[in-house]
C-alpha positions, 0 to 999 in steps of 0.5 A, a space after each residue: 730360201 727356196 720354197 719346198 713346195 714348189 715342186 709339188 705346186 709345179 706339178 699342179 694345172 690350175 683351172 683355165 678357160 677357153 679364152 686363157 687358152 686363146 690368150 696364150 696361143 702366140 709364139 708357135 702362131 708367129 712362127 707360123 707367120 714366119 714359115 708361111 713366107 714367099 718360100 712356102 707359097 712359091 713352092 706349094 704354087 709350083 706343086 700344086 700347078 706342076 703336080 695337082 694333088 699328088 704332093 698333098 703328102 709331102 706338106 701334111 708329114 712335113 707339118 708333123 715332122 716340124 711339130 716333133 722338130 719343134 717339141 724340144 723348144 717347149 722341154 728345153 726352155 720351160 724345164 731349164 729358163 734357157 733358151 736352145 741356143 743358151 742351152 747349147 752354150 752352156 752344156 757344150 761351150 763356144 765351140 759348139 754354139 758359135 759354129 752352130 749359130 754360124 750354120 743358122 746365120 749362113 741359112 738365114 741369109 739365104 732364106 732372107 734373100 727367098 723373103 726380100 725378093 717375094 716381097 719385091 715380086 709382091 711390090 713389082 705387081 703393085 707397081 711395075 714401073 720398079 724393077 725387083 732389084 730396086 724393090 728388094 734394096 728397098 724393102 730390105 732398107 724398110 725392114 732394117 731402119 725399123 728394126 734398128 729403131 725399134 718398131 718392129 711389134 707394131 708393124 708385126 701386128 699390121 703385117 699379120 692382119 694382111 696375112 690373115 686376108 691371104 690366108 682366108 682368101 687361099 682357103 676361101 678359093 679352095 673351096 669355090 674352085 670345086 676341087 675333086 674330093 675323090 682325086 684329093 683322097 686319092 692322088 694327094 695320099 698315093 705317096 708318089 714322087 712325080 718326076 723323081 722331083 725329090 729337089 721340090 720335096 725337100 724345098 717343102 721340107 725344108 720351108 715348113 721345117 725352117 732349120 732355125 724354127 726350134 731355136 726361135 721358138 724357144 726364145 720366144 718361149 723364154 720371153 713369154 714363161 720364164 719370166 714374172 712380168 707376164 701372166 703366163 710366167 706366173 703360172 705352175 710348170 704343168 700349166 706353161 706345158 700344157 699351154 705351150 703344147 697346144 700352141 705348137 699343134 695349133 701353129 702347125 695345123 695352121 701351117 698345114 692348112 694354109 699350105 694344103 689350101 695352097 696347093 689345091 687352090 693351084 692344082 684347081 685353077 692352073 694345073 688344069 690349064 697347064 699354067 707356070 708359076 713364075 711370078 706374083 700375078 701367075 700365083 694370084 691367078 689362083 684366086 680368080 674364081 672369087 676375086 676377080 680382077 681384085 686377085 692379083 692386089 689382095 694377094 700381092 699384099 698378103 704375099 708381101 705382109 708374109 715375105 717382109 715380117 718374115 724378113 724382119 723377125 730374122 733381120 732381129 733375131 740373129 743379133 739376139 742368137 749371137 748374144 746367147 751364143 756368145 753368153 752376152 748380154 742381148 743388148 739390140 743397140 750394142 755394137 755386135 748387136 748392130 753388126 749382124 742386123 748389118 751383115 742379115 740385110 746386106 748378104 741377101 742384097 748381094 744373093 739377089 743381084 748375083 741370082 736375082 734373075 729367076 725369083 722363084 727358082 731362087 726362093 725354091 733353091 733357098 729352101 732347099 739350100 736351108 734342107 741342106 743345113 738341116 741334118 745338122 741344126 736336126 742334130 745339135 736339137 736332137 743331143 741337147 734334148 736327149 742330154 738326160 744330165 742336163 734335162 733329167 726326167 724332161 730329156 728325150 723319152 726313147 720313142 721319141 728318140 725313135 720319132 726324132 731319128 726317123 726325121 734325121 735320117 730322112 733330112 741326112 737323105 733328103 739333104 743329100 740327095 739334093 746336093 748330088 742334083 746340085 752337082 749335076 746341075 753344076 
């Protein structure tokens, strides 16, 4: 029978401390984790050393356009206990969610060679005596047998804590290399374009608005407020929301913040010198100024950290979207299950031999090739969250409506724009 006062009781916040709060900050941080990767460090690298502060922008509108990308995760899934990629399937069929699934697929294993790869550039400076091509093989090997067995959690939380150390050490240099508050304010908000570079805009687009972050944020929402076994699944609905919301600003602050730091860590210490970011030493030489010699090892290991957990969350959670798209069961020691862990680490083996020559403009090109499948996952996000039969009173308002189409009609122009420069380069 059901319970005639759960709506009313849904609708009630219980009282939380400040540490419920901080217990409950989770999804949105490790998707954060997952963002921050190769791509994000690559590309803001190259900014800041091609461009000083003068991209500045870019990441601080691409942070606030990823918090409204993400927003429908929390509605869709704490509103219905689906997932995204469920909601997808049962609103529209097969023939909707299995394309789009395949969309995600094709740019994730794109994305994964970026990951791979920056883990391999990591290693190579460790250990130069391997080549890339070798450390990439490796590492994916690595990253593949542990999640086929199963020992992805505890490597997870080992990975973050290394990503915490280059995070602090991005941060810290910020603000030993006594960048101009004044050139800041004034050249990273003056909204240009240097260069007409709108390939470089959309690669930072692309990697801080991940095409598959909304559909992985919501299966972790799924995991952790739609069910008894967790605290947070216990709690009335207007508790999970307001939880669930704070997250999301706390992960994409992170992410800004991280990202910010990134570029004017490289606009201070290599843009003055008219240095090139083309591998993991180039990028380490930000940290100079407070690390010393120590630079390049403290951040190969965090650019490692990032690259290889980032590479393992998806090495995992394609097998569980094709379940959900597919309406089966999410069994990870299935046959199908174990397919596409094969095909999510073998596809970017291949990307990398074919155009493994040049790792950072491979790990740039990624994102911008993920930019381009954007406007689509952007599309599918944006109808399902505005499907007022299926969400009701939780469906898009219409200023959101108005927020989430500002952000389609930039990435349908970004993405197109880029194509264009791709069939010039061609």
């Amino acid at each position: 029978m059901s319970n005639p006062n759960k709506e009313a009781l849904d609708t009630q916040s219980v009282k939380m401390t400040f540490w419920d709060y901080m217990r409950a900050i989770g999804p949105a941080i490790i998707i954060s984790a997952v963002v921050v990767g190769p791509g994000s460090v690559t590309t803001a690298s190259i900014m800041g050393a091609s461009y000083s502060y003068r991209m500045l922008w870019v990441v601080v509108l691409a942070s606030v356009a990823a918090f409204f990308y993400q927003l429908p995760a929390v509605r869709i899934t704490l509103s219905t206990g689906s997932s995204i990629m469920e909601s997808v399937r049962s609103q529209y069929g097969q023939k909707v969610s299995l394309p789009f699934y395949f969309c995600l697929l094709f740019g994730t294993c794109v994305f994964q060679a970026g990951n791979f790869l920056g883990a391999a550039m990591a290693m190579n400076y460790l250990i130069p005596g391997i080549s890339l091509m070798v450390w990439t093989i490796i590492l994916v090997a690595m990253g593949f047998i542990l999640v086929w067995i199963g020992k992805f959690d505890l490597l997870e939380n080992f990975t973050k804590v290394l990503v915490f150390i280059m995070v602090a050490s991005f941060l810290f240099t910020a603000v030993a290399s006594s960048p101009s508050i004044s050139a800041i304010a004034s050249e990273g908000f003056s909204f240009q374009i240097p260069d007409g570079n709108w390939f470089l805009i959309l690669a930072m687009v692309a990697t801080t608005m991940v095409p598959d972050i909304p559909v992985s944020l919501s299966a972790l929402h799924k995991k952790k407020y739609c069910t008894e076994e967790t605290a947070e699944g216990r709690l009335p609905t207007a508790s999970k929301y307001k939880l669930a919301h704070i997250d999301l600003v706390v992960g994409c602050t992170i992410t800004a913040i991280i990202t910010c730091s990134i570029i004017v860590c490289s606009a201070a210490n290599l843009f003055p010198k008219g240095l090139t970011v083309s591998s993991a030493s180039d990028m380490a030489a930000q940290l100079t100024p407070i690390l010393g010699k120590y630079a390049g090892i403290l951040f190969s290991l965090g650019l490692w950290a990032a690259a290889f957990s980032s590479g393992m969350f998806r090495i995992q959670l394609m097998p569980m979207l094709y379940n959900q798209a597919t309406g089966q069961e999410e069994d990870m020691k299935a046959s199908r299950s174990r397919f596409f862990m094969i095909l999510t680490s073998a596809v970017p083996i291949l990307i990398v031999v074919l155009f493994g020559k040049a790792p950072t403009s491979l790990i740039v090109t990624a994102q911008a090739i993920n930019g381009i499948l954007l406007p689509f996952i952007c599309g599918v996000v944006w109808k399902i969250s505005s499907d007022k039969k299926y969400l009701g009173e939780n469906a898009n308002k219409p200023w959101f409506n108005g927020v989430f189409g500002i952000i389609f009609v930039v990435t349908v122009l970004l993405a197109v724009r880029t194509f264009l420069s791709l069939f010039e380069i061609i």
